[in-house]
Jmol script that loads the backbone (N, CA, C; Angstrom):
load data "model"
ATOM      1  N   UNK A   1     -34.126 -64.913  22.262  1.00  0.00           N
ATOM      2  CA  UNK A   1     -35.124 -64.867  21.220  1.00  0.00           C
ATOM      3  C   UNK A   1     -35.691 -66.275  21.054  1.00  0.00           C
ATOM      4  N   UNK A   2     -36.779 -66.506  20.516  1.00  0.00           N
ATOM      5  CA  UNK A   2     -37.782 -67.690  20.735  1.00  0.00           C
ATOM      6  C   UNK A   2     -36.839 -68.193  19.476  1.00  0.00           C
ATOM      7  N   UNK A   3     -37.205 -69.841  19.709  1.00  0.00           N
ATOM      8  CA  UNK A   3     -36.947 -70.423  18.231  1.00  0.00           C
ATOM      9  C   UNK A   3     -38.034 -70.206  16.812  1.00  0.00           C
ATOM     10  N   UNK A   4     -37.666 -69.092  15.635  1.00  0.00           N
ATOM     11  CA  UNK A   4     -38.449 -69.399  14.315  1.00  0.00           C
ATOM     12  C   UNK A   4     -39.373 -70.917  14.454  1.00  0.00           C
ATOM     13  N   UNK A   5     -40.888 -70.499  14.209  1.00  0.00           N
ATOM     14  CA  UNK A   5     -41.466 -71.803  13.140  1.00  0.00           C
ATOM     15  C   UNK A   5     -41.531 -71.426  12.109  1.00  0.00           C
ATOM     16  N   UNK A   6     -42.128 -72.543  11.305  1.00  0.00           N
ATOM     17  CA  UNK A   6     -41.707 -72.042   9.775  1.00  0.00           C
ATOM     18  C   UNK A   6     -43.310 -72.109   9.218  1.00  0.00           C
ATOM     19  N   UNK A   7     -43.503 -71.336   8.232  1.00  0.00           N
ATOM     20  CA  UNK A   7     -45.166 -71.514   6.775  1.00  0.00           C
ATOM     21  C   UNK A   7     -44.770 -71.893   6.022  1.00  0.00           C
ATOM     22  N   UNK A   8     -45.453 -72.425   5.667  1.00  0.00           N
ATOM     23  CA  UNK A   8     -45.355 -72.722   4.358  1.00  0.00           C
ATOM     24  C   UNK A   8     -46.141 -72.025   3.066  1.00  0.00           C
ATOM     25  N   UNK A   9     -46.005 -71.480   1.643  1.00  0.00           N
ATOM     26  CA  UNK A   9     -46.149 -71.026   0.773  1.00  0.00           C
ATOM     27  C   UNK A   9     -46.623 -72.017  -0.218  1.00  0.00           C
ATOM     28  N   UNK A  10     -47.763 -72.421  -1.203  1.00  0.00           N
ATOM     29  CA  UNK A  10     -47.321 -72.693  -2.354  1.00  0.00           C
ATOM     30  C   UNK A  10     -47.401 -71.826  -3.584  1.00  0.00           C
ATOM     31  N   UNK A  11     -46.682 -71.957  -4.580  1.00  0.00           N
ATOM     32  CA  UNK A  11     -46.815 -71.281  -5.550  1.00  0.00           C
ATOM     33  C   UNK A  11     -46.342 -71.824  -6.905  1.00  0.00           C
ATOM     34  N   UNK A  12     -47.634 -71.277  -7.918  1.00  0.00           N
ATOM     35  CA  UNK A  12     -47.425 -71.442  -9.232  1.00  0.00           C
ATOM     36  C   UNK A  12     -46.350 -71.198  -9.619  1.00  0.00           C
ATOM     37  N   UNK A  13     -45.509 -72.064 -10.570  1.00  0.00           N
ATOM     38  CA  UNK A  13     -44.037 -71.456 -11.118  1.00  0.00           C
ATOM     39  C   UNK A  13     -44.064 -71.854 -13.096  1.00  0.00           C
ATOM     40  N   UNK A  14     -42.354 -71.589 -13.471  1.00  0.00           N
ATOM     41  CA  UNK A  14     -42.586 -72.339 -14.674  1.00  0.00           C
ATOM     42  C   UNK A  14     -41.931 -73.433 -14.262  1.00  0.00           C
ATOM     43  N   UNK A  15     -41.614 -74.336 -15.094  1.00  0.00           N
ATOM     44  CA  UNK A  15     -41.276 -75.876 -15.190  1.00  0.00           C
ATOM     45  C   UNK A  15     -39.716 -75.583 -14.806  1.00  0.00           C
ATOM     46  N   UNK A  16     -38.856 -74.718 -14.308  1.00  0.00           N
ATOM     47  CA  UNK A  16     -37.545 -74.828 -14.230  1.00  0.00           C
ATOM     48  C   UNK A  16     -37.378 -74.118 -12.434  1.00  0.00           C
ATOM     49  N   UNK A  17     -39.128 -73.900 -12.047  1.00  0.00           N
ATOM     50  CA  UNK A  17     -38.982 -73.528 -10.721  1.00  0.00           C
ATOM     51  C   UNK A  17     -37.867 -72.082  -9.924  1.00  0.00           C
ATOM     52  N   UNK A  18     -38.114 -71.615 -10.843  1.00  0.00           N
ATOM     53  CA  UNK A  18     -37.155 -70.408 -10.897  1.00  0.00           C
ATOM     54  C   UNK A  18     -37.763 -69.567  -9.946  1.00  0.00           C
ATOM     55  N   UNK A  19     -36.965 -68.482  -9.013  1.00  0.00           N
ATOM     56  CA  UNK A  19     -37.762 -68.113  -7.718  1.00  0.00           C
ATOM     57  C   UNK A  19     -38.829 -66.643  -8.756  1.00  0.00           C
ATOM     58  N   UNK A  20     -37.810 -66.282 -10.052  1.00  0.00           N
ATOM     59  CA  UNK A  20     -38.677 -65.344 -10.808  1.00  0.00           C
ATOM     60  C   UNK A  20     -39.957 -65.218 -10.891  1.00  0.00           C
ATOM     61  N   UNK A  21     -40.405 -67.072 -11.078  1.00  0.00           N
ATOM     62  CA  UNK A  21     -41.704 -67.466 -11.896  1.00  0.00           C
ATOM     63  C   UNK A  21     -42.726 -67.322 -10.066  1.00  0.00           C
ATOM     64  N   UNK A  22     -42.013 -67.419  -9.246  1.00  0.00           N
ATOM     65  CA  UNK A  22     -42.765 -67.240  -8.019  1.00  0.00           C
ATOM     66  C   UNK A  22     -43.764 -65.710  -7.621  1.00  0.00           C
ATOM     67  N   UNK A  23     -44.678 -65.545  -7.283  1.00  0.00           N
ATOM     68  CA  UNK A  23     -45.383 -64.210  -7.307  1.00  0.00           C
ATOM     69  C   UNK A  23     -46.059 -64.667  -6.152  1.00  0.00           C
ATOM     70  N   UNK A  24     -45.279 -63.756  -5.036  1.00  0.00           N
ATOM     71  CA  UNK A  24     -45.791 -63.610  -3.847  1.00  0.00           C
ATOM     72  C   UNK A  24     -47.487 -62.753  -3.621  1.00  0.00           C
ATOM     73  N   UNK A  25     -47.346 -62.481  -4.962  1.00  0.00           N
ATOM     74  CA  UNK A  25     -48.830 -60.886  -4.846  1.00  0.00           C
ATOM     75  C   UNK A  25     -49.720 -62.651  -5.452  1.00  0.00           C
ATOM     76  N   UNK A  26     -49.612 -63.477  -6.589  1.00  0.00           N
ATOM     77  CA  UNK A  26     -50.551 -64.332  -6.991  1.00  0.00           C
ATOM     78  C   UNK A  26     -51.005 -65.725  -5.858  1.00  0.00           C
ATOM     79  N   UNK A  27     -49.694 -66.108  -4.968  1.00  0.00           N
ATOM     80  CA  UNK A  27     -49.928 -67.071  -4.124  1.00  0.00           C
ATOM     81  C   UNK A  27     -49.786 -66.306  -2.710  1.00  0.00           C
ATOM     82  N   UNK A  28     -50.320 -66.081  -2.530  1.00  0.00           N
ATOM     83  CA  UNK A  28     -50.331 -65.106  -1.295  1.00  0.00           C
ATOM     84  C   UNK A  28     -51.268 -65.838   0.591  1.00  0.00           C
ATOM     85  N   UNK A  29     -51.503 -66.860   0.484  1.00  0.00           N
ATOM     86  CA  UNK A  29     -51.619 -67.607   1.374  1.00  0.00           C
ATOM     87  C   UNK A  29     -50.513 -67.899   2.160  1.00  0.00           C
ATOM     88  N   UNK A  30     -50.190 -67.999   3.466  1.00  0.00           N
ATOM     89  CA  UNK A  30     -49.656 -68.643   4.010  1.00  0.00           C
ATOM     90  C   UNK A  30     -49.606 -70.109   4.799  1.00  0.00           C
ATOM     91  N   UNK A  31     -49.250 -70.972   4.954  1.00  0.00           N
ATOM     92  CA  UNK A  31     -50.115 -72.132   5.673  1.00  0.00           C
ATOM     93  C   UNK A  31     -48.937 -72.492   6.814  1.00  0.00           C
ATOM     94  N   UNK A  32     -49.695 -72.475   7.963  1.00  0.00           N
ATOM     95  CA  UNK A  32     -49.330 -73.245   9.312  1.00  0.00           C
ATOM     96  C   UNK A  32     -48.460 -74.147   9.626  1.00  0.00           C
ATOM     97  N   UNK A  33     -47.629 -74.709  10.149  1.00  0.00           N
ATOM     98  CA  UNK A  33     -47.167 -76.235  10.504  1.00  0.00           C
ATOM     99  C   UNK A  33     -48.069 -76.829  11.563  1.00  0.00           C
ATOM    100  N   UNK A  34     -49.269 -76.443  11.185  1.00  0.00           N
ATOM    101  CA  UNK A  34     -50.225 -77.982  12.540  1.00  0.00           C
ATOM    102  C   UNK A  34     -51.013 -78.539  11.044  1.00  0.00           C
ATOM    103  N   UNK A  35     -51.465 -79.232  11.584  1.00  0.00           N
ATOM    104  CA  UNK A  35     -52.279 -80.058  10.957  1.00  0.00           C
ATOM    105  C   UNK A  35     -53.707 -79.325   9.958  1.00  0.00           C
ATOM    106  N   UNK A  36     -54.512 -78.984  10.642  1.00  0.00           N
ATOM    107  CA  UNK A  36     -55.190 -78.084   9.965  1.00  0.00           C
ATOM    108  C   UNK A  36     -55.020 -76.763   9.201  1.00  0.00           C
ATOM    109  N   UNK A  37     -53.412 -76.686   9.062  1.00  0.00           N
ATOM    110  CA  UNK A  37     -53.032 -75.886   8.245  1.00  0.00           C
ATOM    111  C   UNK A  37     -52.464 -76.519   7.061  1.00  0.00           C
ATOM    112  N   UNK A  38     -51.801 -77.822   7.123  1.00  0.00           N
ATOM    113  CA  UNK A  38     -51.248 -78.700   6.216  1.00  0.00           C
ATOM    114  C   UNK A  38     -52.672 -79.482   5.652  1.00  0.00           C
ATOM    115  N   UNK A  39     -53.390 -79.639   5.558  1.00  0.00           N
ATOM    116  CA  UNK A  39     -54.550 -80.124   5.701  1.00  0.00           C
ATOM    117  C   UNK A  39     -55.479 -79.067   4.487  1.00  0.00           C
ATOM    118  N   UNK A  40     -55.735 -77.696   4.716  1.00  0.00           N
ATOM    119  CA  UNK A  40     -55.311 -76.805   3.628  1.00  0.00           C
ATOM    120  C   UNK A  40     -54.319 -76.490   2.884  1.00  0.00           C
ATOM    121  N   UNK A  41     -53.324 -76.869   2.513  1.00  0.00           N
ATOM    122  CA  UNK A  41     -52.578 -76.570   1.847  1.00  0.00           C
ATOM    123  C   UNK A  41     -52.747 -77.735   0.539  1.00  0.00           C
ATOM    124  N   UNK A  42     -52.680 -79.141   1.446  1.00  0.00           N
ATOM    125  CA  UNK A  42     -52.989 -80.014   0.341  1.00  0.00           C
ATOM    126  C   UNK A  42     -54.440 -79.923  -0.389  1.00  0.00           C
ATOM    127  N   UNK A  43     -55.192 -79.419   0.353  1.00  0.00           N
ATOM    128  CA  UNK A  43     -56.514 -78.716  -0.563  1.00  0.00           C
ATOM    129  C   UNK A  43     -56.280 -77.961  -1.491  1.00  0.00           C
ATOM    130  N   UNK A  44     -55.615 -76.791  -1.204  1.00  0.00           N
ATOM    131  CA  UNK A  44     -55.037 -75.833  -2.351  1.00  0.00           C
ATOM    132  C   UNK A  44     -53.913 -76.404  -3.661  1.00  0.00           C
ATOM    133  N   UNK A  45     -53.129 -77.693  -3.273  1.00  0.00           N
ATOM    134  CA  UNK A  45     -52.309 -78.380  -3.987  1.00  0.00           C
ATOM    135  C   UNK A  45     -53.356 -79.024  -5.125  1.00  0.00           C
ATOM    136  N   UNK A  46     -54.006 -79.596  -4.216  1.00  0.00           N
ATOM    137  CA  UNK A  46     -55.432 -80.551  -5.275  1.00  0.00           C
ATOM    138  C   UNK A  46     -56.192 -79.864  -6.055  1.00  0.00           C
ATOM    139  N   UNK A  47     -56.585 -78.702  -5.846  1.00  0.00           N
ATOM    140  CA  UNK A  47     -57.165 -77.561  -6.761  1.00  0.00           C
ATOM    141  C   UNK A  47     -57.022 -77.044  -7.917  1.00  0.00           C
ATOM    142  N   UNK A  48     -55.428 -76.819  -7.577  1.00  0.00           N
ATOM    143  CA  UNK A  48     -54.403 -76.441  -8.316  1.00  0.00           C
ATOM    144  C   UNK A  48     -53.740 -77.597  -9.265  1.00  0.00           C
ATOM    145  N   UNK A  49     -53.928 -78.686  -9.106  1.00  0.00           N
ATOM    146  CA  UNK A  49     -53.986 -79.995  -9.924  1.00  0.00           C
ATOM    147  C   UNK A  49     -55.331 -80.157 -11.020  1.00  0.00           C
ATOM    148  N   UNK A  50     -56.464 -80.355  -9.907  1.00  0.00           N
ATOM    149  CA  UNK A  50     -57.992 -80.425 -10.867  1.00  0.00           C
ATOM    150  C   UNK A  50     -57.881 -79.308 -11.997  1.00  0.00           C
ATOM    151  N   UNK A  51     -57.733 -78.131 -11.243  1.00  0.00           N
ATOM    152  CA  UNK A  51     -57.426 -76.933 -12.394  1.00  0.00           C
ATOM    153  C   UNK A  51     -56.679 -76.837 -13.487  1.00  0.00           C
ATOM    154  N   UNK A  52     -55.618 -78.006 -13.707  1.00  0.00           N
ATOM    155  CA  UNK A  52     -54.318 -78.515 -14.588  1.00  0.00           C
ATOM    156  C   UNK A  52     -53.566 -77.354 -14.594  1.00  0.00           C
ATOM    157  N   UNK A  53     -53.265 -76.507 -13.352  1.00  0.00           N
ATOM    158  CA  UNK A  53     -52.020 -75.592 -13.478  1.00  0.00           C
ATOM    159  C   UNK A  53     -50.604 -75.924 -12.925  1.00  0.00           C
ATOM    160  N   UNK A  54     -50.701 -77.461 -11.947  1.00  0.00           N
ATOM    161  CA  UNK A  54     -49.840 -78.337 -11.896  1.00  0.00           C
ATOM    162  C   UNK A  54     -50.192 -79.406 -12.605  1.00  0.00           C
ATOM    163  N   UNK A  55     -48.785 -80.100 -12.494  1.00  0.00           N
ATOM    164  CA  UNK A  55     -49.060 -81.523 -12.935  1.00  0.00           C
ATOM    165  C   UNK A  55     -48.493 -82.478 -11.590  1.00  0.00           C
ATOM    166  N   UNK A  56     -48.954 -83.623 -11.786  1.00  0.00           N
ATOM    167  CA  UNK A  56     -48.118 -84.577 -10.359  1.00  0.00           C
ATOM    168  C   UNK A  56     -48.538 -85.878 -11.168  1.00  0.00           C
ATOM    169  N   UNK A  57     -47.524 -86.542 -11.296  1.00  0.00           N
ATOM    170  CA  UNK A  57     -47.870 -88.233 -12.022  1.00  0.00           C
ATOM    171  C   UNK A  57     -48.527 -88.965 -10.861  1.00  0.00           C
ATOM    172  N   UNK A  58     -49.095 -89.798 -11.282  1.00  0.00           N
ATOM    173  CA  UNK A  58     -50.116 -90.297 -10.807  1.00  0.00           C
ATOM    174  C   UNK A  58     -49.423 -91.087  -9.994  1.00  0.00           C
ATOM    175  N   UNK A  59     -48.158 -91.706 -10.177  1.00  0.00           N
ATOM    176  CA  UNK A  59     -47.444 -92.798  -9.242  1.00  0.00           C
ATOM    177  C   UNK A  59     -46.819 -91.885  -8.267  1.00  0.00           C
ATOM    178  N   UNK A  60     -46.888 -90.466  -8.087  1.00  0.00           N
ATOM    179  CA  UNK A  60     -46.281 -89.433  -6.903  1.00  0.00           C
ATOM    180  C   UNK A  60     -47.315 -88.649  -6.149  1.00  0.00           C
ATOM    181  N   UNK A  61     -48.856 -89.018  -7.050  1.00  0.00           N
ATOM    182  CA  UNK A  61     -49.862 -88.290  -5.766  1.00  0.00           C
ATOM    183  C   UNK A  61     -49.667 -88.697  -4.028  1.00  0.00           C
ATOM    184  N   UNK A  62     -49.993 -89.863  -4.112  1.00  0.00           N
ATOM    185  CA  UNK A  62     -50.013 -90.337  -2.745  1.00  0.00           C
ATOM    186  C   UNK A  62     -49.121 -89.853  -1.627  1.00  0.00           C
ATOM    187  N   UNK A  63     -47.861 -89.815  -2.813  1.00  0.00           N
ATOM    188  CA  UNK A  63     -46.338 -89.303  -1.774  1.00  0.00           C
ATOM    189  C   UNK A  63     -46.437 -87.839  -1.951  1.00  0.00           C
ATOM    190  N   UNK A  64     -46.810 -87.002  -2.641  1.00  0.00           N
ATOM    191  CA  UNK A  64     -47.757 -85.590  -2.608  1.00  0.00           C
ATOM    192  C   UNK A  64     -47.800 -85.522  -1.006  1.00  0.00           C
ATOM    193  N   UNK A  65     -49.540 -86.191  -1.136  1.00  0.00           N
ATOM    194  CA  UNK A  65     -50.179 -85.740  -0.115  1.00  0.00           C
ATOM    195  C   UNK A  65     -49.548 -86.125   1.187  1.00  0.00           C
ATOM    196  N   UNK A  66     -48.979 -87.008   1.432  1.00  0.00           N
ATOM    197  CA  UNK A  66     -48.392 -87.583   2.503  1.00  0.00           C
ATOM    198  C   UNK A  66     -47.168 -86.464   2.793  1.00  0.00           C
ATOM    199  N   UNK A  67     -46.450 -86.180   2.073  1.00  0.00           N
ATOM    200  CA  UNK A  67     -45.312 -85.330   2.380  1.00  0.00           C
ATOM    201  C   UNK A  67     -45.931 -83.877   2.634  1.00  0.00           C
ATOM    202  N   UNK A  68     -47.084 -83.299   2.505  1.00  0.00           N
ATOM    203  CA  UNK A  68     -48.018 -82.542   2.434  1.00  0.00           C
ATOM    204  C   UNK A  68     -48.284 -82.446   4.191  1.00  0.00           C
ATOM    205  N   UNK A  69     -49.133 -83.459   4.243  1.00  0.00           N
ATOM    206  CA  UNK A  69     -49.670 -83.904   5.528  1.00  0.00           C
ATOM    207  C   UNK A  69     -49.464 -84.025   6.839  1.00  0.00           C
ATOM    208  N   UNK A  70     -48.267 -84.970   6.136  1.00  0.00           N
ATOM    209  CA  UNK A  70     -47.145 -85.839   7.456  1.00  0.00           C
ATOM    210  C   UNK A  70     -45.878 -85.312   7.617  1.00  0.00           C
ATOM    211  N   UNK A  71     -45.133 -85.293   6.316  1.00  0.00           N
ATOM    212  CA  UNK A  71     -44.081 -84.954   6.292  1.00  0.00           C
ATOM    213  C   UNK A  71     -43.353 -83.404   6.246  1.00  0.00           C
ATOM    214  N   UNK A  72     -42.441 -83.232   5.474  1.00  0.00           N
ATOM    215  CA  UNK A  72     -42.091 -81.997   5.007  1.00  0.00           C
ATOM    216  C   UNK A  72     -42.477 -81.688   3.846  1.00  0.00           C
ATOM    217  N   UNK A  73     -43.672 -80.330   3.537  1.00  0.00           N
ATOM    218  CA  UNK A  73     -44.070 -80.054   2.640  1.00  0.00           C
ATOM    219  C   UNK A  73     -43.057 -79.767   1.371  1.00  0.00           C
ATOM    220  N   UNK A  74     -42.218 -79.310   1.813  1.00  0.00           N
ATOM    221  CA  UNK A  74     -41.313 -78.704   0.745  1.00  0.00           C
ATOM    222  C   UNK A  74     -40.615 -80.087  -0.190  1.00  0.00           C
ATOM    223  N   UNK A  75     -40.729 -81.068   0.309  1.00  0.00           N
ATOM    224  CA  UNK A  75     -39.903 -81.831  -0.347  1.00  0.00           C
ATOM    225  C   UNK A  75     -40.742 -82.420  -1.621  1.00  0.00           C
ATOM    226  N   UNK A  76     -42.459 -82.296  -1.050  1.00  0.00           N
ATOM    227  CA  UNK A  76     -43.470 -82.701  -2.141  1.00  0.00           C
ATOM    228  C   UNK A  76     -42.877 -81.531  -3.670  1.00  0.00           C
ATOM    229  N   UNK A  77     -42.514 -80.539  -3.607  1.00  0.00           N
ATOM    230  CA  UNK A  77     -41.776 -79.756  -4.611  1.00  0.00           C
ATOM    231  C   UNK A  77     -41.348 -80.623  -5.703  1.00  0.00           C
ATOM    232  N   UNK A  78     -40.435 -81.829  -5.169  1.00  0.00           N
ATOM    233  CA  UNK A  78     -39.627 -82.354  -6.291  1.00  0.00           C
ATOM    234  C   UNK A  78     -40.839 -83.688  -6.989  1.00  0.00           C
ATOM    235  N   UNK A  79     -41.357 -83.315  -6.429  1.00  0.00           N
ATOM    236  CA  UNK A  79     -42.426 -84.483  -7.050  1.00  0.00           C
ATOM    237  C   UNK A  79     -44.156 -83.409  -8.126  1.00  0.00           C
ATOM    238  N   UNK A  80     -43.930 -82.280  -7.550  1.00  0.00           N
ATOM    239  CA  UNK A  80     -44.800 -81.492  -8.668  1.00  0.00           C
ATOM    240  C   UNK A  80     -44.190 -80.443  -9.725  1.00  0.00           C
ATOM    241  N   UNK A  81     -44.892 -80.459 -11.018  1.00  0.00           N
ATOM    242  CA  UNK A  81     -44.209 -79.592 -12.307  1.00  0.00           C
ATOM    243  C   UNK A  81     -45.072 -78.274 -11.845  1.00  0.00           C
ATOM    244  N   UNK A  82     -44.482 -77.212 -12.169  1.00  0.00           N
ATOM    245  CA  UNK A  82     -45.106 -76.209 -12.454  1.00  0.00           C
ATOM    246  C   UNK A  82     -45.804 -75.922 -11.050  1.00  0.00           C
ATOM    247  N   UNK A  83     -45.327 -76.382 -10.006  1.00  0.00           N
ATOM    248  CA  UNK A  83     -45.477 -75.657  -8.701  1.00  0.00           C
ATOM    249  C   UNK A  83     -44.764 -75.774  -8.008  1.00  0.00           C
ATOM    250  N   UNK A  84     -44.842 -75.522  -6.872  1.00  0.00           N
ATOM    251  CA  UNK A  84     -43.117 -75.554  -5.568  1.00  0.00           C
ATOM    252  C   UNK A  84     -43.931 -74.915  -4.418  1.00  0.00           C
ATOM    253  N   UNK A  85     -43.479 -75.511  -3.282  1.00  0.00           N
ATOM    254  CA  UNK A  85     -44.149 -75.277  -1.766  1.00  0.00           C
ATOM    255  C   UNK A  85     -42.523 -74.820  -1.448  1.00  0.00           C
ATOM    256  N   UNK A  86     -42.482 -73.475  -0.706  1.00  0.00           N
ATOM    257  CA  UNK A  86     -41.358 -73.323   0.054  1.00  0.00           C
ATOM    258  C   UNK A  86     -41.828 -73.000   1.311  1.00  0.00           C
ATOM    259  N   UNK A  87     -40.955 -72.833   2.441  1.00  0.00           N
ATOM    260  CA  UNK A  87     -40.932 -72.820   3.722  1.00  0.00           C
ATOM    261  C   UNK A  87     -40.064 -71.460   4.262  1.00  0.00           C
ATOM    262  N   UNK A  88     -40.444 -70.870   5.331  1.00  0.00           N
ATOM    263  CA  UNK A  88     -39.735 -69.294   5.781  1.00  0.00           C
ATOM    264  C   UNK A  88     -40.316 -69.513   6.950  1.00  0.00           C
ATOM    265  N   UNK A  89     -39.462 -68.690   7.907  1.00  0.00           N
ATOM    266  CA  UNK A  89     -39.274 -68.798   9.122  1.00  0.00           C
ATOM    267  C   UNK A  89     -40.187 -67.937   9.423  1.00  0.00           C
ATOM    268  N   UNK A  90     -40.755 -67.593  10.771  1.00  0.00           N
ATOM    269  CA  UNK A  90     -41.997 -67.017  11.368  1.00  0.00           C
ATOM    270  C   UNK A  90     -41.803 -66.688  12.642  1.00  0.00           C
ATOM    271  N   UNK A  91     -41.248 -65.927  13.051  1.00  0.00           N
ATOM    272  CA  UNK A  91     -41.470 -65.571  14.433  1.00  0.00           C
ATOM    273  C   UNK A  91     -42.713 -65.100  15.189  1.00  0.00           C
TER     274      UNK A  91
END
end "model"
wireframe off; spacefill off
backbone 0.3
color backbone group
């Protein structure tokens, strides 16, 4: 069997990130691991900021988008309120 890649998800939550507050039917995008899929996602992150349905302090945008971008999306999680990027395997 091939090796899983993984998508990434983001989704609106409450502030305690509970998988409850997650609604697969409201965030229903999936996003890529290339570039032009991470690339949208941090579009949809920024949206979802302008919109004030997250929050991200201003001294953790940068590391946001970069962990967004470059890095591992999921870890940008601990740096936004009231949202969470998770990751699932994809065959």
């Amino acid at each position: 069997m091939a090796k899983p890649g993984r998508v990434f998800i983001f989704f609106n939550c409450d502030a305690a990130k509970s998988e409850a507050s997650m609604n697969i039917f409201y965030n229903n995008a999936v996003y890529k691991d290339t570039k032009t899929s991470r690339k949208n996602l941090w579009k949809k992150v920024k949206e979802e900021y302008g919109a004030e349905r997250i929050q991200i302090a201003a001294e953790n945008f940068k590391a946001v988008e970069l962990a967004i971008t470059e890095g591992d999306p999921v870890e940008a999680s601990n740096l936004i309120q009231f949202g969470a990027i998770r990751a699932v395997e994809c065959y």
